[in-house]
C-alpha positions in Angstrom: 89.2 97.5 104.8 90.6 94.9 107.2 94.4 95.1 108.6 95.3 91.5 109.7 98.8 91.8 111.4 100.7 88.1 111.7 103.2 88.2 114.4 106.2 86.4 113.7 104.7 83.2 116.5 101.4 83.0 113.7 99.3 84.9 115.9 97.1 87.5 114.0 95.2 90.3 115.1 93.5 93.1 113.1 94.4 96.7 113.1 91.6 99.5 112.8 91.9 101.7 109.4 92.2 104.7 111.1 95.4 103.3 112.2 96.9 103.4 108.5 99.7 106.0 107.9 99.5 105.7 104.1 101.5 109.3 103.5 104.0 108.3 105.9 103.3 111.7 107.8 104.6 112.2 111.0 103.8 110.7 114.2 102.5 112.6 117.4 102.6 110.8 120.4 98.8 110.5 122.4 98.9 111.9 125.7 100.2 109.5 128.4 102.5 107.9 125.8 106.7 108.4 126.3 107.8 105.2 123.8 106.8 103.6 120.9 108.2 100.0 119.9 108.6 100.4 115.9 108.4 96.7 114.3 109.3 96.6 110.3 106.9 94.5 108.6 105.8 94.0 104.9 102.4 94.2 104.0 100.3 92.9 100.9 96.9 94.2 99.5 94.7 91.4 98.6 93.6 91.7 94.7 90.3 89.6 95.5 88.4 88.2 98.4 88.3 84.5 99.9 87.8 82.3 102.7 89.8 79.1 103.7 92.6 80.2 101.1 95.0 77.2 100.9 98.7 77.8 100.4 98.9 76.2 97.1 96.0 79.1 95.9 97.3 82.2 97.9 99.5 83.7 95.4 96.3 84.1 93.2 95.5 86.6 96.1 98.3 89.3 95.9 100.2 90.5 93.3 103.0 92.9 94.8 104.3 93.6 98.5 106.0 97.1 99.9 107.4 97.8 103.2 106.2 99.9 106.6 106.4 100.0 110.0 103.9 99.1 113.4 104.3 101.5 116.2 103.0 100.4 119.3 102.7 101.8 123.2 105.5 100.0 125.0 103.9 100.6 128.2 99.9 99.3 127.0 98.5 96.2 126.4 98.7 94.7 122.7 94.5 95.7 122.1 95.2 98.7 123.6 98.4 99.5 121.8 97.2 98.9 118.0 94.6 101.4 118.2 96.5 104.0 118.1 95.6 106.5 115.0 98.4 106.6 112.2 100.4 103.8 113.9 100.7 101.9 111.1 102.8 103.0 108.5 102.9 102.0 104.8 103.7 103.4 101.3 102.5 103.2 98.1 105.4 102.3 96.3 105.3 98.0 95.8 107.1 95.8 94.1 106.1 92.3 92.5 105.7 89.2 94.9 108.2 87.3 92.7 110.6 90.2 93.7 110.0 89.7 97.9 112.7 87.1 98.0 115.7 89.6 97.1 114.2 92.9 98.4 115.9 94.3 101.0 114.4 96.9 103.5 116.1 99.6 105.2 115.3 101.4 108.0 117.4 104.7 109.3 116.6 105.3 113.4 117.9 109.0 113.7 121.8 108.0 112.4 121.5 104.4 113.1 121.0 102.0 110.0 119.4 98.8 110.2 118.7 96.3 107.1 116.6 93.3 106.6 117.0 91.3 103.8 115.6 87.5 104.7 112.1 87.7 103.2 110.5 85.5 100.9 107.3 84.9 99.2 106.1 81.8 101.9 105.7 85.0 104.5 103.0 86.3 102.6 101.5 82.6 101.9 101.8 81.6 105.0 99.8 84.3 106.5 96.6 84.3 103.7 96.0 80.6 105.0 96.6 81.4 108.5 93.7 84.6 108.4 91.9 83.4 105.9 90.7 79.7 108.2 88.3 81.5 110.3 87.7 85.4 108.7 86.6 86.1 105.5 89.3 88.9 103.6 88.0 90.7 101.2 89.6 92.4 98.2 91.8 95.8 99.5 92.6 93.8 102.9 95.9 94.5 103.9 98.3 91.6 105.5 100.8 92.7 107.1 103.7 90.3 108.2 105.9 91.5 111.2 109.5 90.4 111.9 111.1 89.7 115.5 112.6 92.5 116.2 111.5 95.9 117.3 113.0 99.1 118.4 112.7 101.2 120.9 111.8 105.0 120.0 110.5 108.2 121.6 109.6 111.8 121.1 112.3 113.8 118.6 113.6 110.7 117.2 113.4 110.5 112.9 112.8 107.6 111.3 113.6 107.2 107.1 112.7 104.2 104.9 112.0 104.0 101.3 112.9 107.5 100.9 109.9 108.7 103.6 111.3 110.4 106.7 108.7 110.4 110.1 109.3 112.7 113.2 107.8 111.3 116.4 106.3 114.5 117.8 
């Protein structure tokens, strides 16, 4: 299984499996790292596999779309920092693509709330034709579309969306 991450500049890079949280268990820290930067993202699984998917074609591609989280290294390097095992966070719980452009996701950083509600279906099209022009997905490939902002966490912070809760250890 492939995890293709599109930035929100449409620049892609791919994320090893052993990176997927899927439980949403918690996090502990690698040695030698103090912070994370925690980017909220949506993801879909691909229902079948293609090459050179054109936008008119990619919703043939993905059926549903659920929520999750990248953590990364502050301090490393961007190959460096996506390697990290259980780093990337995702549930099982999705809802239909036609439903992406009133979903809202929130995200709870110890007491503070943040909400993002500005999605829509194009997202997810958008980064199927941008992948898909030079690699080949395959069906149970992951794309995972972040959003600008990320956050700043560190060791004893907890972290709750879509009713999950992760400690950083």
């Amino acid at each position: 299984m492939n995890i293709a991450v599109v930035t929100s500049d449409r620049d892609y890079y791919f994320r090893p499996d052993t990176s997927l949280n899927r439980e949403a268990q918690n996090f502990y820290l690698p040695d030698g790292v103090s912070q994370l930067r925690l980017t909220p993202c949506i993801y879909s699984k691909l229902i079948k596999g293609g090459k050179s998917i054109g936008a008119k074609f990619a919703t043939r591609y993905v059926d549903s779309f659920g929520f999750g989280l990248l953590f990364d290294d502050i301090a490393a390097l961007q190959g460096e920092a996506t390697s990290m095992d259980q780093s990337t966070v995702i549930t099982y719980e999705t809802l239909p693509l036609q439903e992406l452009s009133s979903a809202t996701f929130q995200i709870n950083i110890n007491s503070q709330s943040l909400t993002f509600d500005d999605f829509n279906e194009q997202l997810i099209i958008n980064a199927i034709t941008l992948v898909s022009k030079k690699c080949t997905l395959r069906a149970s490939d992951l794309i995972v579309c972040c959003r600008d902002e990320s956050f700043a966490i560190a060791a004893g912070d907890i972290i709750s969306f879509s009713n999950h809760s992760i400690k950083i250890l």
